[in-house]
C-alpha positions as CSV (number, residue, x, y, z in Angstrom):
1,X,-3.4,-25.2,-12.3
2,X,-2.7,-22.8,-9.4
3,X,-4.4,-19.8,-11.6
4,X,-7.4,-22.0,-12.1
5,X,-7.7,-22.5,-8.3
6,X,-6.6,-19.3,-7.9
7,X,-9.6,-17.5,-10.3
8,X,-12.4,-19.7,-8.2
9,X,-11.3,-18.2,-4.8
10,X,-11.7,-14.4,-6.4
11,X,-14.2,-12.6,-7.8
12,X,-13.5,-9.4,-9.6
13,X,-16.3,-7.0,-9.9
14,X,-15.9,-3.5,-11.4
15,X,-12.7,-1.9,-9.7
16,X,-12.3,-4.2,-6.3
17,X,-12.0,-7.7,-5.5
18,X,-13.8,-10.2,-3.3
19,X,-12.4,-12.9,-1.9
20,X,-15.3,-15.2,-2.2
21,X,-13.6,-18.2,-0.3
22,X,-10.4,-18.6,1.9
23,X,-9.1,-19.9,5.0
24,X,-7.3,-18.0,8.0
25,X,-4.3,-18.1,6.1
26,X,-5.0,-15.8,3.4
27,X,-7.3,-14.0,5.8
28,X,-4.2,-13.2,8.3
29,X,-1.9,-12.4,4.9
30,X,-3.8,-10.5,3.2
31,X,-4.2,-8.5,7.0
32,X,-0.2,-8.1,7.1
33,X,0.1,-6.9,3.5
34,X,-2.6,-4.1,4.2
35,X,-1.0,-3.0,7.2
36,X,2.9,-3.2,5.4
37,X,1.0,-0.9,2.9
38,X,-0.5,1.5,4.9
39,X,3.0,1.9,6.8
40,X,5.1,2.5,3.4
41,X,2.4,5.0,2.5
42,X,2.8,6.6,5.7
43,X,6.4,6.9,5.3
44,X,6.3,8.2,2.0
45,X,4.4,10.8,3.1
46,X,6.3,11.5,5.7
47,X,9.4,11.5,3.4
48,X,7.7,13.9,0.9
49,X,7.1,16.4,4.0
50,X,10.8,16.4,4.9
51,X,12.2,16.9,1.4
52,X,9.5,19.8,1.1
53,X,10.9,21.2,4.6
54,X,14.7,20.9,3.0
55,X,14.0,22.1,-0.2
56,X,12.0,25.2,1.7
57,X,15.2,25.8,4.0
58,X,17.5,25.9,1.6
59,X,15.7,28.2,-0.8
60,X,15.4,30.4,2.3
61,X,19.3,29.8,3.1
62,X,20.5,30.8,-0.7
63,X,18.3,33.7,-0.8
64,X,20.1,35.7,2.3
Protein backbone atom coordinates (compact mmCIF):
# COMPACT_ATOMS: atom_id res chain seq x y z
CA UNK A 1 0.00 0.00 0.00
CA UNK A 2 2.78 2.45 0.93
CA UNK A 3 4.48 1.70 -2.71
CA UNK A 4 1.12 2.54 -4.28
CA UNK A 5 1.01 5.88 -2.44
CA UNK A 6 4.39 6.07 -2.86
CA UNK A 7 4.46 5.65 -7.06
CA UNK A 8 1.47 8.58 -7.17
CA UNK A 9 3.74 11.20 -5.38
CA UNK A 10 6.73 10.46 -8.04
CA UNK A 11 7.05 10.63 -11.46
CA UNK A 12 10.00 9.14 -13.23
CA UNK A 13 10.87 10.59 -16.51
CA UNK A 14 13.96 9.47 -18.46
CA UNK A 15 17.10 9.59 -15.87
CA UNK A 16 15.60 12.08 -12.95
CA UNK A 17 12.63 12.16 -10.82
CA UNK A 18 9.93 14.66 -9.97
CA UNK A 19 8.29 14.86 -7.12
CA UNK A 20 4.94 15.73 -8.44
CA UNK A 21 3.18 16.22 -4.93
CA UNK A 22 4.55 16.48 -1.22
CA UNK A 23 4.33 18.43 1.79
CA UNK A 24 7.10 20.40 3.79
CA UNK A 25 8.14 17.24 5.15
CA UNK A 26 9.61 15.48 2.32
CA UNK A 27 10.44 18.93 1.02
CA UNK A 28 12.79 19.70 4.24
CA UNK A 29 14.12 15.76 3.93
CA UNK A 30 14.82 15.45 0.84
CA UNK A 31 16.81 19.13 1.52
CA UNK A 32 18.98 17.30 4.38
CA UNK A 33 19.78 14.24 2.40
CA UNK A 34 21.16 16.44 -0.59
CA UNK A 35 23.19 18.42 1.69
CA UNK A 36 24.49 14.94 3.83
CA UNK A 37 25.37 13.92 0.18
CA UNK A 38 27.17 16.68 -1.07
CA UNK A 39 29.23 16.73 2.43
CA UNK A 40 30.25 12.81 2.05
CA UNK A 41 31.22 13.69 -1.48
CA UNK A 42 33.26 16.47 -0.33
CA UNK A 43 35.03 14.37 2.04
CA UNK A 44 35.68 11.72 -0.23
CA UNK A 45 37.35 13.95 -2.24
CA UNK A 46 39.18 15.35 0.18
CA UNK A 47 40.19 11.82 1.33
CA UNK A 48 41.31 10.81 -2.16
CA UNK A 49 43.60 14.05 -2.22
CA UNK A 50 45.38 13.09 1.07
CA UNK A 51 46.00 9.43 0.16
CA UNK A 52 47.41 10.77 -3.29
CA UNK A 53 49.62 13.27 -1.10
CA UNK A 54 50.82 10.01 1.12
CA UNK A 55 51.22 7.74 -1.48
CA UNK A 56 53.30 10.76 -3.42
CA UNK A 57 55.56 11.27 -0.14
CA UNK A 58 56.36 8.06 0.38
CA UNK A 59 57.34 7.18 -3.11
CA UNK A 60 59.57 10.26 -2.79
CA UNK A 61 60.79 8.98 0.82
CA UNK A 62 61.75 5.25 -0.51
CA UNK A 63 63.38 6.58 -3.56
CA UNK A 64 66.29 8.62 -1.58
Amino acid sequence: MCSVSLARKIKTFATKMVITSGNDEDRGGQEKESKEESVLAMLGIIGTILNLIVIIFVYIYTTL
